[in-house]
C-alpha positions in Angstrom: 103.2 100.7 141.0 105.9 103.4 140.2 105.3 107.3 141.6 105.8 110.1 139.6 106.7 112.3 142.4 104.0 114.7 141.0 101.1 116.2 143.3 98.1 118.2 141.9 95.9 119.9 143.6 92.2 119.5 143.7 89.5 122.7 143.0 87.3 124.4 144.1 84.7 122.0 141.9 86.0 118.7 142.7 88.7 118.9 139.6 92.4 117.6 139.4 94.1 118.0 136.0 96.1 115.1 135.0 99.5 115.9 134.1 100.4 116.3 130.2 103.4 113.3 131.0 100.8 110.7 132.2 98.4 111.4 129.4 100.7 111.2 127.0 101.7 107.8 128.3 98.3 106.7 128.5 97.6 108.2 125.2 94.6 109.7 127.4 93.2 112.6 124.2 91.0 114.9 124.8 87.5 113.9 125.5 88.6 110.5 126.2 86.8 108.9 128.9 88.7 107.9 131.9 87.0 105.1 134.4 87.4 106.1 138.0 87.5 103.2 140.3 88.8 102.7 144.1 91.0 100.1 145.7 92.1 99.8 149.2 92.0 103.4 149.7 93.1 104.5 146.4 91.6 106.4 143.4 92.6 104.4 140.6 92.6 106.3 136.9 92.6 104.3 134.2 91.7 105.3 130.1 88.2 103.9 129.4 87.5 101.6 127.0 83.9 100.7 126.7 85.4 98.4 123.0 86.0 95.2 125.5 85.7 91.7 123.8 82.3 90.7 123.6 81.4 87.5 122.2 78.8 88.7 120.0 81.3 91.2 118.6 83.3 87.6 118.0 81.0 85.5 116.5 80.0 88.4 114.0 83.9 89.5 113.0 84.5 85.0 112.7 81.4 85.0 110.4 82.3 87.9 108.0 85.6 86.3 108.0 84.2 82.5 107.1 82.0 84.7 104.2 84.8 87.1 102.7 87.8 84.7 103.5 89.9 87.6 104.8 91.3 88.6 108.4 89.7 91.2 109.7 91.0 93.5 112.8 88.6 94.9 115.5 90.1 97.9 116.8 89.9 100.9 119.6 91.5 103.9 118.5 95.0 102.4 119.3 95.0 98.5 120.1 93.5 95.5 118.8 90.1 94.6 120.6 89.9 91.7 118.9 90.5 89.7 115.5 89.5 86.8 113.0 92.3 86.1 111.2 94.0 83.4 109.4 97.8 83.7 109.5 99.3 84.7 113.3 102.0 86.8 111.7 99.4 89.9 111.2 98.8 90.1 114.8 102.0 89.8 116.5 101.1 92.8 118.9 97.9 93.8 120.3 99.1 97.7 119.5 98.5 99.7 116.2 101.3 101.2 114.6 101.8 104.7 114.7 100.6 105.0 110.7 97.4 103.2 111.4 96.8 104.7 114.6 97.0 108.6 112.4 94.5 106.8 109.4 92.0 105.6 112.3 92.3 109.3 114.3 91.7 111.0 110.1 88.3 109.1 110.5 88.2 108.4 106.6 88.0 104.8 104.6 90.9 103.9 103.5 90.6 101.3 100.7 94.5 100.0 100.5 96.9 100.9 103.0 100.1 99.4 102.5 102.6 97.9 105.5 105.2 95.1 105.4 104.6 93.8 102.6 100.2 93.2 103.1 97.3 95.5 102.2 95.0 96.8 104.9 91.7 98.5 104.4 90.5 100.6 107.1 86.9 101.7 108.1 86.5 103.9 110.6 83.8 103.5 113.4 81.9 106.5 114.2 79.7 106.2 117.2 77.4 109.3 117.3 79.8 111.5 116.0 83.0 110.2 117.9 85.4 107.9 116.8 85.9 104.9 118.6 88.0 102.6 116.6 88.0 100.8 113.2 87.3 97.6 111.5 90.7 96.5 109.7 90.7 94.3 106.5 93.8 92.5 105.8 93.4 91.7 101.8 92.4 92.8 98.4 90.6 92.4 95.4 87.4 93.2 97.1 83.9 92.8 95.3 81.0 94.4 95.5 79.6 91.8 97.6 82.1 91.9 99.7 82.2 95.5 100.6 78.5 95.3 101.3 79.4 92.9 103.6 82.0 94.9 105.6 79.6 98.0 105.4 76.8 95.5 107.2 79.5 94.9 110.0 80.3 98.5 110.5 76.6 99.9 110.7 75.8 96.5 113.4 79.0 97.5 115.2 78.6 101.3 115.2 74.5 100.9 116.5 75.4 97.7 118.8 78.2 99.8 120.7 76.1 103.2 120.8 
């Protein structure tokens, strides 16, 4: 593990700021959760991220996949939590790009989002009143049916993860 060199001290209510340089590398935001956890002897900080891959989380992101016949991205605010998709080129890195990561953070649908050459939609996921990542759509030429569809896995996500 590399050292920063930096100390901190600790106050008067139990409270040590983490320096603007770490969280910035750990794109730590405010109000992000951090998980506290000790090894050997050490307080180890690490960003939370309660959007682990779950299995039911799977099975529900292969079936909308299998009924709208288009990848689809489960996302924290900036990485890929997990994925149905059909070609392996769309997920060549489990971290959003910059763009995306902005579109997520602007918490708004976003019905065709264009990058490299493929369309994205992006839906937000809003978990009593914070954001905590996104479903992504790689496609278009989306139906009502479909949409309905997505909306279904949103609300299931957004109330499963609360």
């Amino acid at each position: 593990m590399a050292k920063t060199g930096m100390t901190r001290r600790i106050d008067e209510l139990g409270r040590l700021v983490i320096p603007k340089e770490i969280r910035k590398n750990l794109k730590i935001k405010d109000n992000d959760q951090v998980e506290i956890t000790i090894v050997d002897n050490k307080i180890i900080l690490n960003k939370y991220d309660n959007l682990n891959k779950d299995r039911i989380i799977n099975i529900l992101l292969n079936c909308l996949k299998k009924t709208i016949n288009k990848n689809i991205l489960f996302t924290s605010r900036d990485k890929i939590i997990d994925y149905a998709y059909i070609n392996k080129d769309i997920v060549s890195d489990k971290v959003l790009n910059e763009d995306m990561v902005n579109i997520i953070e602007n918490r708004k649908d976003i019905y065709e989002y264009h990058y490299n050459d493929k369309i994205f939609s992006i839906y937000p996921l809003i978990i009593n009143g914070d954001l905590y990542g996104s479903l992504i759509i790689y496609g278009n030429f989306w139906n009502n049916n479909e949409i309905s569809m997505i909306e279904f896995v949103r609300k299931f996500l957004e109330n499963y993860l609360e």
